[in-house]
C-alpha positions as CSV (number, residue, x, y, z in Angstrom):
1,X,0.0,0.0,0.0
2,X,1.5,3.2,-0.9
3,X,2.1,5.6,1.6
4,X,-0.2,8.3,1.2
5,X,-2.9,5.6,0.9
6,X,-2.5,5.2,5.0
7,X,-4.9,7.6,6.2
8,X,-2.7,7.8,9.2
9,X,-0.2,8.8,7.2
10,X,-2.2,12.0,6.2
11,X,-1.0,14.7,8.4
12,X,2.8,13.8,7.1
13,X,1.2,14.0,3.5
14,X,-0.2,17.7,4.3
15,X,3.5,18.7,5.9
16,X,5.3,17.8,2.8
17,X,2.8,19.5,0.5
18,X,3.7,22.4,2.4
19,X,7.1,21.8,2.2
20,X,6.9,21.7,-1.4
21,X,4.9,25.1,-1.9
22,X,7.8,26.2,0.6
23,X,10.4,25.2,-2.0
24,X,8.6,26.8,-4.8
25,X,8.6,29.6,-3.0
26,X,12.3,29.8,-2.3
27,X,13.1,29.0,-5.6
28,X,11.3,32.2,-6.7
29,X,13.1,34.2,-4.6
30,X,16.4,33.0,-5.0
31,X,15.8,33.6,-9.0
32,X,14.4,37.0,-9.0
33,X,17.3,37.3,-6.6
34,X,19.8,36.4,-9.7
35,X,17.9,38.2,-12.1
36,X,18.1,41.5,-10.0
37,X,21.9,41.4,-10.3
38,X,21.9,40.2,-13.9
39,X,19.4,42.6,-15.6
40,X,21.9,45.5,-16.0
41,X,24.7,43.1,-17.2
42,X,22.6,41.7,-20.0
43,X,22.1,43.1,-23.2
44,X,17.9,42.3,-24.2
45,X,18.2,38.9,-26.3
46,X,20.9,37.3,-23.7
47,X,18.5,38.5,-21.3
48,X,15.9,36.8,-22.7
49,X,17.5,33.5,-23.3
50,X,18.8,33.2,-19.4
51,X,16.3,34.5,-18.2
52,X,13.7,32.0,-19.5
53,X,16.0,28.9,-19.0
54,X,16.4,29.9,-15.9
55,X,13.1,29.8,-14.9
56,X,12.5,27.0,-16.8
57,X,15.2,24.7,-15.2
58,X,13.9,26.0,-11.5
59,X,10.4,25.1,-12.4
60,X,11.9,21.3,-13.6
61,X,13.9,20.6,-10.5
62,X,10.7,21.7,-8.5
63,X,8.5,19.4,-10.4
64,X,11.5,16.2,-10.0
65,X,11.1,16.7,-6.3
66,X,7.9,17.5,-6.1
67,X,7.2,14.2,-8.1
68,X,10.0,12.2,-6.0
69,X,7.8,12.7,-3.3
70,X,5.0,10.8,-4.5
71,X,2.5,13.4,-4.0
72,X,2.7,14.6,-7.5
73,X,1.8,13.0,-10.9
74,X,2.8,14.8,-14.3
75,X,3.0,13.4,-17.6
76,X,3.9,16.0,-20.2
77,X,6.2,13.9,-22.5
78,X,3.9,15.7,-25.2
79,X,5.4,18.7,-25.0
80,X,9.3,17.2,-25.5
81,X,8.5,17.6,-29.4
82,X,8.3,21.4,-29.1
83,X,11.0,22.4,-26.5
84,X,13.5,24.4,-29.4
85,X,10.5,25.0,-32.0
86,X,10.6,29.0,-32.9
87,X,7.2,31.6,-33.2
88,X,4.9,29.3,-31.5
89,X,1.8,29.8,-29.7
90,X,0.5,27.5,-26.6
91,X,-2.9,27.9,-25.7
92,X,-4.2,25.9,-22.5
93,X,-6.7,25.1,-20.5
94,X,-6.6,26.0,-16.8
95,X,-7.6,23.9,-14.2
96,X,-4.6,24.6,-11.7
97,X,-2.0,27.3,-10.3
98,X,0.3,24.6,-11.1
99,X,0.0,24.8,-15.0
100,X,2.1,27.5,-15.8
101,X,4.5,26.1,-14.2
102,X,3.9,22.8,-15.9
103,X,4.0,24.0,-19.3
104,X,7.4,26.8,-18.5
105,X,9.2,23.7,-17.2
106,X,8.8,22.0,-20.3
107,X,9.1,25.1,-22.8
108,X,12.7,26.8,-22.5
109,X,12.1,29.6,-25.0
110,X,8.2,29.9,-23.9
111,X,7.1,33.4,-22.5
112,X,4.3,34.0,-20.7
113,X,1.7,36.9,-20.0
114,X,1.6,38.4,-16.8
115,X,-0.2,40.9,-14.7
116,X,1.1,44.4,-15.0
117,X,1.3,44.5,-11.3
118,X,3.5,41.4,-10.5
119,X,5.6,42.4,-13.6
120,X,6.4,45.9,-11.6
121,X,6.7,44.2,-8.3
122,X,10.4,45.0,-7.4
123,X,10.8,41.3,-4.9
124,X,8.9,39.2,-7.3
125,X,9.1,40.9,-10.8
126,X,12.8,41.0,-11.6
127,X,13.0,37.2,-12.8
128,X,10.0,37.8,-15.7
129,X,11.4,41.1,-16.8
130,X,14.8,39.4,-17.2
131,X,12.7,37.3,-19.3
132,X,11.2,39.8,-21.2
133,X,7.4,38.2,-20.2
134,X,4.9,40.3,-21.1
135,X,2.2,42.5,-18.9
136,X,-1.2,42.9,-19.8
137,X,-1.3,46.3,-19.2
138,X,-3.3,47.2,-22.2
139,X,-4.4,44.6,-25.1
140,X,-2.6,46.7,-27.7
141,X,0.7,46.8,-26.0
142,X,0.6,42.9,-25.1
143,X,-0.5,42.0,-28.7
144,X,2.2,44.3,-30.1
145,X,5.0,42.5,-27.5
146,X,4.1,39.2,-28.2
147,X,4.1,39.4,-31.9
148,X,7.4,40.8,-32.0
149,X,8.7,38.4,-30.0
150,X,6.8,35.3,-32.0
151,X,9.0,37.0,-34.4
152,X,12.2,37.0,-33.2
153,X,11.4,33.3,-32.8
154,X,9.9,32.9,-29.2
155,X,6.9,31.2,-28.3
156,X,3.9,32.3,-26.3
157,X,2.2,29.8,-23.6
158,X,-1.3,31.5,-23.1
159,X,-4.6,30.8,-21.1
160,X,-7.7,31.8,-23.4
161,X,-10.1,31.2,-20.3
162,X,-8.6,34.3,-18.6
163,X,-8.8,33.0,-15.2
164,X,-8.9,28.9,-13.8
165,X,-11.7,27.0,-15.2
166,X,-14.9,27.3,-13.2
167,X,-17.3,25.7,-15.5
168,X,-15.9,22.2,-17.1
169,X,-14.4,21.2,-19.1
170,X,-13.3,25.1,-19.9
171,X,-14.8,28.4,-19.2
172,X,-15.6,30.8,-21.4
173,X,-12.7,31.9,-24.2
174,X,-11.9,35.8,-24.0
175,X,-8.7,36.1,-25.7
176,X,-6.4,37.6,-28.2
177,X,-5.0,34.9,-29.5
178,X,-6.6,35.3,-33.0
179,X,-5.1,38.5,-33.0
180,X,-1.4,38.1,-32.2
181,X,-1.7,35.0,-34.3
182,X,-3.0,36.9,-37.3
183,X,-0.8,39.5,-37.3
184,X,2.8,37.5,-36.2
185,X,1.5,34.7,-38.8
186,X,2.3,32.3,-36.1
187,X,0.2,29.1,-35.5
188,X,-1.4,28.5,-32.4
189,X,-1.1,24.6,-30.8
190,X,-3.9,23.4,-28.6
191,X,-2.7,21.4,-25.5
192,X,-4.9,19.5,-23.0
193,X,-3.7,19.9,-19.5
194,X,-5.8,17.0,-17.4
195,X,-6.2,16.2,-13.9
196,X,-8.9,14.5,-11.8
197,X,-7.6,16.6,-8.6
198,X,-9.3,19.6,-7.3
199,X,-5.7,21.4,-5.4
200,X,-4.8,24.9,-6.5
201,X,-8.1,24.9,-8.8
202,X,-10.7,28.3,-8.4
203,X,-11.9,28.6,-4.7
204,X,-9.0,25.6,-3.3
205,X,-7.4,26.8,-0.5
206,X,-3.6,26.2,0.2
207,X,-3.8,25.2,3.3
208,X,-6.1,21.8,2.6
209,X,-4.9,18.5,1.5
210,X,-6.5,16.8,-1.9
211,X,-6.4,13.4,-2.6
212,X,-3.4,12.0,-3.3
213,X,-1.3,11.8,-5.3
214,X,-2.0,15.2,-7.6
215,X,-2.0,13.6,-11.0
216,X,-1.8,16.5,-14.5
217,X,-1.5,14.6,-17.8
218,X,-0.3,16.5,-21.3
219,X,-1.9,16.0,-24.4
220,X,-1.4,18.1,-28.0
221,X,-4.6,18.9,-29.6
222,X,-5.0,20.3,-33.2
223,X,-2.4,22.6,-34.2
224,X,-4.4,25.6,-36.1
225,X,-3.2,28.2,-38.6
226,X,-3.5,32.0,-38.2
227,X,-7.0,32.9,-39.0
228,X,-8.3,34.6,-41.6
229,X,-11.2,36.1,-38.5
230,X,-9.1,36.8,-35.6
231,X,-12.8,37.6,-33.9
232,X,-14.2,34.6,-34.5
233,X,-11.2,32.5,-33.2
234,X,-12.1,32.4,-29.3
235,X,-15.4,30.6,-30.9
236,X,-13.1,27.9,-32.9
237,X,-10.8,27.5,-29.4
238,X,-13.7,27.1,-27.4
239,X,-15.1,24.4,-29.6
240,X,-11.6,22.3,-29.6
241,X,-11.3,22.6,-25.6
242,X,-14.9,21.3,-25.6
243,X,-14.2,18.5,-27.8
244,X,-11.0,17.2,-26.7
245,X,-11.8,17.9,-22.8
246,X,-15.0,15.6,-23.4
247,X,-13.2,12.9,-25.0
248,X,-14.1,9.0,-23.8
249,X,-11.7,7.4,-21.9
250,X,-9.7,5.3,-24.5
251,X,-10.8,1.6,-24.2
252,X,-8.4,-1.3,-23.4
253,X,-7.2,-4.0,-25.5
């Protein structure tokens, strides 16, 4: 029986789950740390490049021991495929807090968009703006960012459901994907981020202990070119999420 099965075993469960969110923690720090000092020694594109490895790599040694423990489950093989591939958008879904930094760990060269306000935070920002992430200060401004760097050959991981799915299989899409697509002629891949746990979802608090183990599983889903009708794109998202979200369970042999 494994351990965490033991509901006696429970309260040690809970203490290493807050040990973990510990570590995350520290690992932020200790990187926006770094980043402080290395921002005015790096010229913008060097910047970029260690900056987003950087956070990458910390986000894959967190997930390693975070899985070691046995309280975490991920499966994102999927993504292997597209680790070096240039002017590339990733569109999610967003069941978790943890999925960002599922899909970063994964995604060297990915950027992602942040809130104005933890870009500009001075303890917690430094890291991203080494990264050249971008803020969402203004649609225009993050539409013109990401497209010029789609073109200099970075991706973009984005969340079309604007906030963690509160209506399964996926919330509302309010994005500007079609947009920064359209106009960076980038295409845009689907991925399927699944997990049949509750932690870190809308409304969970910190604090209490899901089931266990935590288990997110990766899939690709279609791969779409820039639209012709960037309006109508949220629409054609929308529909894929559905679909591949709903998909039976596959049968065994």
């Amino acid at each position: 029986m494994p351990l965490i099965a033991r509901s006696w075993m429970r309260p040690l469960a809970w203490v290493t789950l807050q040990a973990l969110l510990l570590l995350l923690g520290l690992i932020s720090i200790g990187w926006n740390l770094i980043a402080a000092v290395l921002m005015p020694l790096l010229d913008e594109e060097r910047g970029r490049q260690v900056g987003r490895r950087g956070i990458s790599r910390g986000y894959a040694w967190f997930w390693r021991v975070a899985c070691g423990s046995g309280l975490l489950e991920m499966d994102a093989a999927a993504l292997a495929p597209l680790a070096d591939e240039r002017g590339l958008i990733l569109v999610a879904n967003h069941p978790s807090l943890l999925d960002a930094l599922l899909l970063v760990a994964k995604l060297p060269r990915a950027a992602c968009v942040m809130k104005a306000s933890l870009l500009a935070n001075p303890f917690l920002g430094s890291g991203a703006r080494l990264a050249r992430y971008i803020d969402n200060a203004s649609t225009h401004g993050m539409v013109r960012k990401a497209v010029a760097d789609l073109r200099a050959g970075g991706q973009l991981v984005l969340f079309p459901e604007g906030t963690r799915t509160t209506h399964p299989p996926v919330n509302k899409v309010h994005s500007a994907v079609g947009l920064i697509s359209r106009f960076s002629d980038a295409p845009v891949q689907v991925v399927f981020i699944e997990t049949d746990s509750p932690y870190l979802g809308k409304g969970w608090p910190l604090w209490r202990l899901p089931p266990l183990p935590i288990a997110f599983s990766v899939r690709l889903g279609p791969r779409l070119s820039p639209p012709a009708d960037p309006k109508g794109f949220d629409a054609v998202l929308e529909a894929h999420f559905v679909a591949g979200l709903q998909r039976p369970p596959p049968t065994s042999s």
